[in-house]
MDAnalysis code that builds the backbone (N, CA, C; Angstrom):
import MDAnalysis as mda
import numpy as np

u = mda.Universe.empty(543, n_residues=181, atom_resindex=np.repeat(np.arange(181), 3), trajectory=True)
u.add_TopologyAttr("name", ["N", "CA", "C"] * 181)
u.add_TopologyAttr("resid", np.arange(1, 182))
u.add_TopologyAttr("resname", ["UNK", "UNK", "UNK", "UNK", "UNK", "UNK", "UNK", "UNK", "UNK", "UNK", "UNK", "UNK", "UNK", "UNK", "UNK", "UNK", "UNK", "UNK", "UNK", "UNK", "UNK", "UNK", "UNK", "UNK", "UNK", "UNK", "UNK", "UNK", "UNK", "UNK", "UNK", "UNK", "UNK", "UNK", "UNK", "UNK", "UNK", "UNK", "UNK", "UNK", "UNK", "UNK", "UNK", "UNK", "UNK", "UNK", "UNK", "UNK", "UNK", "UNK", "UNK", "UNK", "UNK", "UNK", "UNK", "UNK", "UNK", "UNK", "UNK", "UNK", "UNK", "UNK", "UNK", "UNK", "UNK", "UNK", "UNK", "UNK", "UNK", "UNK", "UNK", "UNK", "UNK", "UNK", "UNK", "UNK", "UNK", "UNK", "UNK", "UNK", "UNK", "UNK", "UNK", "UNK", "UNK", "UNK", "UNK", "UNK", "UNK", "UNK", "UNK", "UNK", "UNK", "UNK", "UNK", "UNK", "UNK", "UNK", "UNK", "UNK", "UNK", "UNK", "UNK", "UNK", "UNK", "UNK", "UNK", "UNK", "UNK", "UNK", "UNK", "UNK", "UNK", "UNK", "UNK", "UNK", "UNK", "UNK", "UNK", "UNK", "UNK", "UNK", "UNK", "UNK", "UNK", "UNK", "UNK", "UNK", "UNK", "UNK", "UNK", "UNK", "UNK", "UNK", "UNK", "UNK", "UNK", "UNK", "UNK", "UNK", "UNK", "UNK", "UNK", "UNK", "UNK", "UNK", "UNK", "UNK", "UNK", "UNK", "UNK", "UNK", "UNK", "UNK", "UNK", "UNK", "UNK", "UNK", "UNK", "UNK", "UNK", "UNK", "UNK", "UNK", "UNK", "UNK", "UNK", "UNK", "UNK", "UNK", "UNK", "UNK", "UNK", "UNK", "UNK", "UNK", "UNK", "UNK", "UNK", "UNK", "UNK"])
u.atoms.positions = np.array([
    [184.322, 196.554, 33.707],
    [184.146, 195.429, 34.555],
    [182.652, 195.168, 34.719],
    [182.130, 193.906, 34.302],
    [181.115, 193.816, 34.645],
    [180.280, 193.924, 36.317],
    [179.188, 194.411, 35.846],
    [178.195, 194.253, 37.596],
    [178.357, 193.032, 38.178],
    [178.459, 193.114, 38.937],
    [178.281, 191.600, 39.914],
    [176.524, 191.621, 40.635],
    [175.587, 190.568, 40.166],
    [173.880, 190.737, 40.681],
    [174.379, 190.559, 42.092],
    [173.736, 191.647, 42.351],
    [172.886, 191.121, 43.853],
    [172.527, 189.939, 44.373],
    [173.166, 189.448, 45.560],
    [171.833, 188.021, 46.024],
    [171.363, 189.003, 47.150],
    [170.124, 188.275, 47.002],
    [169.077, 188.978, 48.068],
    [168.858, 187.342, 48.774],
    [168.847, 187.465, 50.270],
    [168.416, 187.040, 50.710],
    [167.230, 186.549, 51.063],
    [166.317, 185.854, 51.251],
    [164.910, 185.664, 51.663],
    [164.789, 185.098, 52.781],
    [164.006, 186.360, 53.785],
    [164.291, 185.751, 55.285],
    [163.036, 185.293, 55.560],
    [162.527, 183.719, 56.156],
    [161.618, 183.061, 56.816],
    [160.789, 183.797, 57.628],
    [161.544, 184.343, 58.280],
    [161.303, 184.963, 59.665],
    [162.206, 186.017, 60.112],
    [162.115, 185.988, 61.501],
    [162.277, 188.352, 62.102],
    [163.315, 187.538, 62.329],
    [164.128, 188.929, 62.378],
    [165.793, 189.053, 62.961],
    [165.716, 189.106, 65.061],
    [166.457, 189.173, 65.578],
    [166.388, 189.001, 66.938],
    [165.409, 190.787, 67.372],
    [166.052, 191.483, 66.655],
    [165.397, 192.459, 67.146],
    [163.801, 192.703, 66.341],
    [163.362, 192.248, 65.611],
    [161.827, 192.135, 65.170],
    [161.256, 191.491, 66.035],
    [161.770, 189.815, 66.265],
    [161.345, 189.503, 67.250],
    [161.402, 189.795, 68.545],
    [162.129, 190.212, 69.467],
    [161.878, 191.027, 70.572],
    [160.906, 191.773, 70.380],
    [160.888, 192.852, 69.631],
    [159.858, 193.928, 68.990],
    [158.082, 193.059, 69.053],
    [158.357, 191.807, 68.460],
    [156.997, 191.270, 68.349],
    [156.507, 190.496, 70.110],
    [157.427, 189.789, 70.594],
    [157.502, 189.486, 71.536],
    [156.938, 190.211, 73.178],
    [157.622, 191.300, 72.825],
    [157.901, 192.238, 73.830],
    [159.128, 192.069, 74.695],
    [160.008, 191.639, 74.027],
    [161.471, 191.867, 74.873],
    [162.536, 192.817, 74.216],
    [163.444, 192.450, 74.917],
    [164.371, 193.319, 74.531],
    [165.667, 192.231, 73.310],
    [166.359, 192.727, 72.507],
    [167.025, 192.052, 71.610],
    [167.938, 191.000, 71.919],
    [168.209, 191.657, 73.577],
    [169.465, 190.939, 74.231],
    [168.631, 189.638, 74.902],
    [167.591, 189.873, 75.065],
    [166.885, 188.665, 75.963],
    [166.433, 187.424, 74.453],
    [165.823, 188.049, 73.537],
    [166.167, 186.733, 72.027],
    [167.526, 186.431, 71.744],
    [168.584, 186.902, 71.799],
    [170.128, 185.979, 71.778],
    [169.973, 185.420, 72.565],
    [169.677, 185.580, 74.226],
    [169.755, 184.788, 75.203],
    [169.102, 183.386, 74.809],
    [167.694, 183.711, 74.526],
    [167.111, 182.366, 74.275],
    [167.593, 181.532, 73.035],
    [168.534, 182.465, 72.172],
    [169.113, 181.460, 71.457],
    [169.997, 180.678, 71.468],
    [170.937, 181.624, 72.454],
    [172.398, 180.971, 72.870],
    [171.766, 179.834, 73.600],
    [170.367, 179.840, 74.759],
    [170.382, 178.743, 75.154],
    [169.333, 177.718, 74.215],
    [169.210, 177.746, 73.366],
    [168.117, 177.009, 72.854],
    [166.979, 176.903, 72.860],
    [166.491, 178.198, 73.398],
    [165.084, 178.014, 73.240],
    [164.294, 178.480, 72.389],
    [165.154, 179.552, 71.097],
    [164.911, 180.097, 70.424],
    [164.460, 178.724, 68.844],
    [163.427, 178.512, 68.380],
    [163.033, 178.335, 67.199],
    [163.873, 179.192, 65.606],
    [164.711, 178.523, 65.487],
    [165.058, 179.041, 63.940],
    [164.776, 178.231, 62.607],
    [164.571, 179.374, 61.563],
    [164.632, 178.693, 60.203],
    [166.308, 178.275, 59.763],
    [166.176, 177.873, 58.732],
    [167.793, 176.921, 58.358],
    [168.247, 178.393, 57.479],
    [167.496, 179.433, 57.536],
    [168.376, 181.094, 56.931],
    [168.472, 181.637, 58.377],
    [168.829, 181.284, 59.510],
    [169.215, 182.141, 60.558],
    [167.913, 182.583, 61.152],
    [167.128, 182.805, 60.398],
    [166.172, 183.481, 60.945],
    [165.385, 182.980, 62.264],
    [164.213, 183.842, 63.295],
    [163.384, 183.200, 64.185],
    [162.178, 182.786, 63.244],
    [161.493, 181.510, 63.863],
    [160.508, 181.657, 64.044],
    [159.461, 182.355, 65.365],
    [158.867, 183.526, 64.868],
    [158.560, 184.328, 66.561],
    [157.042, 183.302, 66.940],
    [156.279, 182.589, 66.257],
    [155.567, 182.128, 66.520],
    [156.131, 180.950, 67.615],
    [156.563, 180.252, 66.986],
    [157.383, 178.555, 67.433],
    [157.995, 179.171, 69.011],
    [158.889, 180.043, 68.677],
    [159.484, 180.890, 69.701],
    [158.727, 180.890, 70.814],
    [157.512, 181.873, 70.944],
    [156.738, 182.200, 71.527],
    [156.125, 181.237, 72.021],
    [155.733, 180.289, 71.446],
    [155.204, 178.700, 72.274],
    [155.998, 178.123, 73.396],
    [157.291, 177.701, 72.657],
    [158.388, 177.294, 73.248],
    [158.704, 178.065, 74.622],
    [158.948, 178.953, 74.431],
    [159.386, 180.014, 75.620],
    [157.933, 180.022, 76.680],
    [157.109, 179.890, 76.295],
    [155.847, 179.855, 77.146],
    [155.791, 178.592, 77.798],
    [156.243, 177.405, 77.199],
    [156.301, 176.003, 77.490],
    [157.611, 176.188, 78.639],
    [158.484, 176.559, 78.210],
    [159.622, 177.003, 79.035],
    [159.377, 177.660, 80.769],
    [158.184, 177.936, 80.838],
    [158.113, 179.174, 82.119],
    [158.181, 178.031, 83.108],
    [158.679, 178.120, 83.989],
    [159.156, 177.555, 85.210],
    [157.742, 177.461, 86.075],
    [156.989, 176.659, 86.032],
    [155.455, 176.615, 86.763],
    [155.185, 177.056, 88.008],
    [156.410, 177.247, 88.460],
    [156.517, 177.830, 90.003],
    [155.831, 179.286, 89.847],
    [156.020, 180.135, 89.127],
    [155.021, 181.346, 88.990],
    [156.119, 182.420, 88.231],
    [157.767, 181.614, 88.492],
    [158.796, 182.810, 88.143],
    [158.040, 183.479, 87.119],
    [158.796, 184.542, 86.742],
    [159.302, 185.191, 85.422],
    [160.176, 184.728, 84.696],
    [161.357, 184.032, 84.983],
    [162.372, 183.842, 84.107],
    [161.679, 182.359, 83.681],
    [162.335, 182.599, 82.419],
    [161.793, 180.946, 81.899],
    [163.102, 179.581, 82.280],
    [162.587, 178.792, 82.507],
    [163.429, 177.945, 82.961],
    [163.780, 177.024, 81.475],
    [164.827, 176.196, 80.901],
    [164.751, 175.164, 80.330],
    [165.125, 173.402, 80.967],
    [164.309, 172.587, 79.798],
    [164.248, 171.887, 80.741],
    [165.849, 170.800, 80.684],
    [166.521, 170.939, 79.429],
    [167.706, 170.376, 79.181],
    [168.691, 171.721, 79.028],
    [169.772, 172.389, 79.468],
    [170.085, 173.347, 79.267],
    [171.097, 173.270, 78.123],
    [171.442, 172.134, 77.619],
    [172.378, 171.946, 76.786],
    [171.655, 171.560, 75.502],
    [170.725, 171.677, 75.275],
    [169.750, 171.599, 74.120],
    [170.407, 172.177, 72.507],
    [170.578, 171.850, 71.645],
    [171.185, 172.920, 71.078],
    [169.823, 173.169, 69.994],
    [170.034, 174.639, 69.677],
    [168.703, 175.434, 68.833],
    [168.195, 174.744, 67.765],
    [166.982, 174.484, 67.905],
    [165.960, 173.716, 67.056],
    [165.759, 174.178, 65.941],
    [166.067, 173.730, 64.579],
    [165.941, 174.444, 63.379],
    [164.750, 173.931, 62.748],
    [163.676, 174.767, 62.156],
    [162.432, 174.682, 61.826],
    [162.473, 174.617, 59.931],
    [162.275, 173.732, 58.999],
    [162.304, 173.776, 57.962],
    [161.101, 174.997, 57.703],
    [161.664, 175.832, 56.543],
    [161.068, 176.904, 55.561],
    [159.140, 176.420, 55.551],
    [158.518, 177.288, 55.877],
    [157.199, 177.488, 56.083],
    [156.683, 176.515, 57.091],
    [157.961, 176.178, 57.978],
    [157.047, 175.056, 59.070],
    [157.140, 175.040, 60.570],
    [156.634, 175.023, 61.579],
    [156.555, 175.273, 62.718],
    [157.099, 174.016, 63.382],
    [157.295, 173.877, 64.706],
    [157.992, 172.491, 65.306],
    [156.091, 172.910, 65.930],
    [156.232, 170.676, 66.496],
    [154.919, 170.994, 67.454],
    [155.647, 170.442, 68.896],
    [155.312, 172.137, 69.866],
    [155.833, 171.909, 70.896],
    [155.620, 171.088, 72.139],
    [154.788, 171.012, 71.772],
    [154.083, 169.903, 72.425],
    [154.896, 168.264, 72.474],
    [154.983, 167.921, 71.179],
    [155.708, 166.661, 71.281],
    [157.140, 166.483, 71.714],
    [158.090, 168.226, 71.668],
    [158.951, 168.753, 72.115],
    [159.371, 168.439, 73.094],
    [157.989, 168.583, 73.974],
    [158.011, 169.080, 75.698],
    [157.910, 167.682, 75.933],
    [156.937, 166.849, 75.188],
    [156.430, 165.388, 75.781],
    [158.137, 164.519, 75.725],
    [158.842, 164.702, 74.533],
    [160.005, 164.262, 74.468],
    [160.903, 164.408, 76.009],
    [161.099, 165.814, 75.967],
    [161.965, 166.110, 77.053],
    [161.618, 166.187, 78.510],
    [160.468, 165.702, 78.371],
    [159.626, 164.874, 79.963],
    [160.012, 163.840, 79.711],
    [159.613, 162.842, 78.898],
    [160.476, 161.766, 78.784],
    [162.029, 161.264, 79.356],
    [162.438, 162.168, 78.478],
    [163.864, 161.958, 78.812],
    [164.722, 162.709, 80.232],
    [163.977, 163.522, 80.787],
    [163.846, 163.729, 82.535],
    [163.534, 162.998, 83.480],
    [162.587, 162.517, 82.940],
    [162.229, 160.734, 83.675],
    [162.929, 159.426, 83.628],
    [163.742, 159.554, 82.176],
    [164.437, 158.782, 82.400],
    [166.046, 158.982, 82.784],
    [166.469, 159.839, 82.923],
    [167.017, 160.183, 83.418],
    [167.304, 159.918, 84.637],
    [166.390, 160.525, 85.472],
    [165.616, 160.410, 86.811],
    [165.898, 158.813, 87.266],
    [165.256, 157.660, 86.585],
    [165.136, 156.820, 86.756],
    [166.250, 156.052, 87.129],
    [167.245, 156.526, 85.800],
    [168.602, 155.664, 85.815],
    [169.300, 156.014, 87.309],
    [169.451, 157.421, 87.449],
    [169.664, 157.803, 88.979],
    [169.117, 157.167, 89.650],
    [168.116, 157.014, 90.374],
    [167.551, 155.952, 91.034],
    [168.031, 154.571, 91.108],
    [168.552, 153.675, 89.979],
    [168.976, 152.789, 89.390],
    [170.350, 152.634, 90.379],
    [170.860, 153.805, 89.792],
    [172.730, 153.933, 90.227],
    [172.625, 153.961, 91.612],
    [171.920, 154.740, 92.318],
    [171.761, 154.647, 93.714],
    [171.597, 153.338, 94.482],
    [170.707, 152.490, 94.074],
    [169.921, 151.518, 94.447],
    [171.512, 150.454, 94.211],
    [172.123, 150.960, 93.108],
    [173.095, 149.521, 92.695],
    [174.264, 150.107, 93.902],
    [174.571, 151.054, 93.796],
    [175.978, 151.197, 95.219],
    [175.367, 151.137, 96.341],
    [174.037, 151.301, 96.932],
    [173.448, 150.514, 97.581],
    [173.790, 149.090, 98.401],
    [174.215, 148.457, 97.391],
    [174.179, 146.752, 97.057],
    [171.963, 146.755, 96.951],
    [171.432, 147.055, 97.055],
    [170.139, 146.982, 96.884],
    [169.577, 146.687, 95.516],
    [170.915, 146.761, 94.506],
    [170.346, 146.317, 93.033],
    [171.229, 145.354, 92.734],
    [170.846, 144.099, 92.234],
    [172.387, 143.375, 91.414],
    [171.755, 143.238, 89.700],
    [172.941, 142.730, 89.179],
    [172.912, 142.071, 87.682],
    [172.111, 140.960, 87.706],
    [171.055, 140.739, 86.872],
    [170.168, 139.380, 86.948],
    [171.099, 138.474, 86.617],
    [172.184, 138.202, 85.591],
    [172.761, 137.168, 85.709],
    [173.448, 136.838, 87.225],
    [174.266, 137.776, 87.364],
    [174.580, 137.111, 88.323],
    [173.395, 136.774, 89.859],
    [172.216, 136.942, 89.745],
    [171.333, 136.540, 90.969],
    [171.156, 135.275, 90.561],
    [171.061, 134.961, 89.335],
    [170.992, 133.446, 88.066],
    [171.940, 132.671, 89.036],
    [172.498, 133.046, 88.880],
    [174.062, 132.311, 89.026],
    [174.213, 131.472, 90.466],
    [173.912, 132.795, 91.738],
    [173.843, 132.545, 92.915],
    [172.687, 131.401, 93.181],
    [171.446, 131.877, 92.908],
    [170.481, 131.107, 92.961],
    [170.161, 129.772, 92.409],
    [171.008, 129.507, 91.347],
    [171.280, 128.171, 90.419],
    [172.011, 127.364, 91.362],
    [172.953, 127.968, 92.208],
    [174.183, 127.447, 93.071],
    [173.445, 126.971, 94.130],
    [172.521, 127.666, 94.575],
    [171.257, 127.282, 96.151],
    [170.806, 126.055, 95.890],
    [170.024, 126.285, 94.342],
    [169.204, 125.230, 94.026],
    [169.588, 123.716, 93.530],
    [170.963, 123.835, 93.611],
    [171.406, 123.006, 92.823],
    [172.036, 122.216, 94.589],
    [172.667, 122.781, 95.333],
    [173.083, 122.093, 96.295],
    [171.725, 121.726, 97.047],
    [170.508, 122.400, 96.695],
    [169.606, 121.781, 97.957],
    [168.687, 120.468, 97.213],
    [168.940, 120.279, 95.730],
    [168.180, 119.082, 95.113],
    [170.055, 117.579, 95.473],
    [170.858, 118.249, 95.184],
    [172.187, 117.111, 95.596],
    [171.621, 116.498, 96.996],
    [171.444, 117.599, 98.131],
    [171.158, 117.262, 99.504],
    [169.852, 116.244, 99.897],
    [168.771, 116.522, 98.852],
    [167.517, 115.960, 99.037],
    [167.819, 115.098, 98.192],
    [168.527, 114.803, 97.307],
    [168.533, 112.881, 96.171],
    [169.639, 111.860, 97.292],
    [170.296, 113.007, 97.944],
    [171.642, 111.992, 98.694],
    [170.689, 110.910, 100.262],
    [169.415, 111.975, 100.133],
    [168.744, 110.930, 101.583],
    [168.194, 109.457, 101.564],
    [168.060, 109.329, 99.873],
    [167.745, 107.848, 99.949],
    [169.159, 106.858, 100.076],
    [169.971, 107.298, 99.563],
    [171.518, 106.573, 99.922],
    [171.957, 106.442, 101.236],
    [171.367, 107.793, 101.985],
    [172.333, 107.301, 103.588],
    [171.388, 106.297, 104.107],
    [169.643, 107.082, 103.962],
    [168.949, 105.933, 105.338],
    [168.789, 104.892, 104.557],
    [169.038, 104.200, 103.443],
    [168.311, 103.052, 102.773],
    [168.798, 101.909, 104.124],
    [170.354, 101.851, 104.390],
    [170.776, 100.535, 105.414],
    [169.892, 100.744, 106.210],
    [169.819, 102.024, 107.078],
    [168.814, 101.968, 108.482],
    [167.409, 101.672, 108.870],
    [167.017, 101.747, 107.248],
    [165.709, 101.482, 107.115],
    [165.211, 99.904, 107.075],
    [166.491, 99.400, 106.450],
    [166.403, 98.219, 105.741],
    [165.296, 97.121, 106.330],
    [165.811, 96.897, 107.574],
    [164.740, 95.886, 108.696],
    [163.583, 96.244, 109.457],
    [163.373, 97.694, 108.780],
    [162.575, 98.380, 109.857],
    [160.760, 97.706, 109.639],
    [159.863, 97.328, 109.965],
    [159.058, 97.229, 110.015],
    [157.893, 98.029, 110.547],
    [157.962, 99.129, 111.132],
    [157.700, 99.919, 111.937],
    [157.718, 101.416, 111.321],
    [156.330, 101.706, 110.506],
    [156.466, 102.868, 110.009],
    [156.650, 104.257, 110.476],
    [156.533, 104.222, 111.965],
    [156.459, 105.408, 112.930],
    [158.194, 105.162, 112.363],
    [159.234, 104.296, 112.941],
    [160.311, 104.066, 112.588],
    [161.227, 104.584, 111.288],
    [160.309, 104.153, 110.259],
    [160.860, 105.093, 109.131],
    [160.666, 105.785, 108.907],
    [159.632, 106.821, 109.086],
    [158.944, 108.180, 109.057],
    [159.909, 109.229, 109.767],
    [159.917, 108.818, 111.140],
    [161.002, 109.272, 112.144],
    [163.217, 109.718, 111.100],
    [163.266, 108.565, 110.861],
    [164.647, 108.582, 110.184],
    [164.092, 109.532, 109.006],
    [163.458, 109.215, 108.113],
    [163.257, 109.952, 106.794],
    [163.551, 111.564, 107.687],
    [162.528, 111.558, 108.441],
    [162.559, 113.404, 108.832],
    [163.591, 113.690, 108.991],
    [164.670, 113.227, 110.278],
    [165.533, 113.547, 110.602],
    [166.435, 113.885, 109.589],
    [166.775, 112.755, 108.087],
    [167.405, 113.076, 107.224],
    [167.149, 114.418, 106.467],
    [165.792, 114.552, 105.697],
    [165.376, 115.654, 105.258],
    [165.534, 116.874, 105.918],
    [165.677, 117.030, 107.080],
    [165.560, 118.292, 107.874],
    [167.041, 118.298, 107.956],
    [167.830, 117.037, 107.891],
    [169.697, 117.386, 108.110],
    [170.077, 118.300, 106.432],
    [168.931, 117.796, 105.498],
    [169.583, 118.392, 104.233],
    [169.459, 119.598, 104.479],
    [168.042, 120.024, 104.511],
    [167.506, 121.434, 104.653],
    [168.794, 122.195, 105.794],
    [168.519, 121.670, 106.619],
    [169.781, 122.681, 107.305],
    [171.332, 123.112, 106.568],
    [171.147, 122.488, 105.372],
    [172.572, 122.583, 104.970],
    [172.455, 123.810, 103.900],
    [170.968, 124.578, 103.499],
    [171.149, 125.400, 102.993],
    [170.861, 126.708, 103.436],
    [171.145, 128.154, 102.852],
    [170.922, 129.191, 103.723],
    [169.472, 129.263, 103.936],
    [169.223, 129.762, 105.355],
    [168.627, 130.429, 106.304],
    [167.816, 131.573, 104.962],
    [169.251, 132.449, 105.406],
    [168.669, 134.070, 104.542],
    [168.845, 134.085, 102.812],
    [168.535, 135.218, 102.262],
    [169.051, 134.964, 100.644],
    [170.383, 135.096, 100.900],
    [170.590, 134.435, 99.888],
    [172.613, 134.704, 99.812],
    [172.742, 135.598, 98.948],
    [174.167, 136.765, 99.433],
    [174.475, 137.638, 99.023],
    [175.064, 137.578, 97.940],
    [174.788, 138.415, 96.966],
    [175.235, 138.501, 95.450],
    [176.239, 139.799, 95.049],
    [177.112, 139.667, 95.088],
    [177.995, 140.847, 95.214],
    [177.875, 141.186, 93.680],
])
């Protein structure tokens, strides 16, 4: 029966326990950071302990802990192509990003059950409806006073009616903003 060759593997990088070893942890604390993602791997399984070591430093909870905090916990493990490092930096800038926005949309959702936020169309809508009954109200004043005016000679006289009309339109629209459900 013929030999069957060997494949040899070629590993990128340390196994969990090299890296601990390089690190200074223990083997069980590099699964940890892998199970949660904070561990840097090559696409052969392997760590990167460098990338690692950034990451996990980027990771420390600024409060002063010891334990490293992450900042998405559902992250899943970052795979590093063969001779190449991630830059953690743009990592971290990403996932500030997306904490903020995050953040934001919360804010958002709050503000809308609130009633303190609406849909711009519909404020469109409401406000089209204001504007539209308070230009009907102000074109309809030359139709009512035109008779009353008719003989008037006496501009205190028509000045007087004009107001009264204009101020009857204006009263016909809201006071406050109108509510936009």
């Amino acid at each position: 029966m013929p030999r069957r060759k060997s494949t040899k593997w070629v590993r990128h990088g340390a196994t969990e326990t090299d890296a601990g070893r390089q690190l200074g942890v223990s083997k069980n604390t590099v699964a940890q950071w892998k199970k949660k993602g904070w561990a840097v791997m090559f696409d052969d399984g392997s760590l990167d302990v460098e990338s690692t070591a950034r990451r996990v430093e980027k990771m420390r909870d600024p409060r002063g802990t010891k334990r490293p905090r992450l900042l998405d916990p559902v992250a899943p493990p970052v795979v590093a192509p063969p001779g190449a490092t991630l830059d953690e930096d743009d990592l971290l800038a990403a996932r500030t990003r997306k904490e903020r926005a995050l953040a934001d949309k919360g804010e958002l959702d709050v503000l809308r059950l609130r009633g303190e936020l609406v849909q711009v169309e519909e404020a469109r809508r409401v406000y089209v409806s204001v504007i539209t009954a308070a230009r009907v109200a102000v074109e309809a004043v030359p139709a009512r006073v035109a008779p009353q005016i008719l003989g008037l000679t006496s501009v205190v006289d028509v000045r007087r009616i004009l107001q009264v009309e204009i101020a009857s339109a204006l009263r016909s629209l809201p006071n406050d903003a109108p509510r936009v459900d």
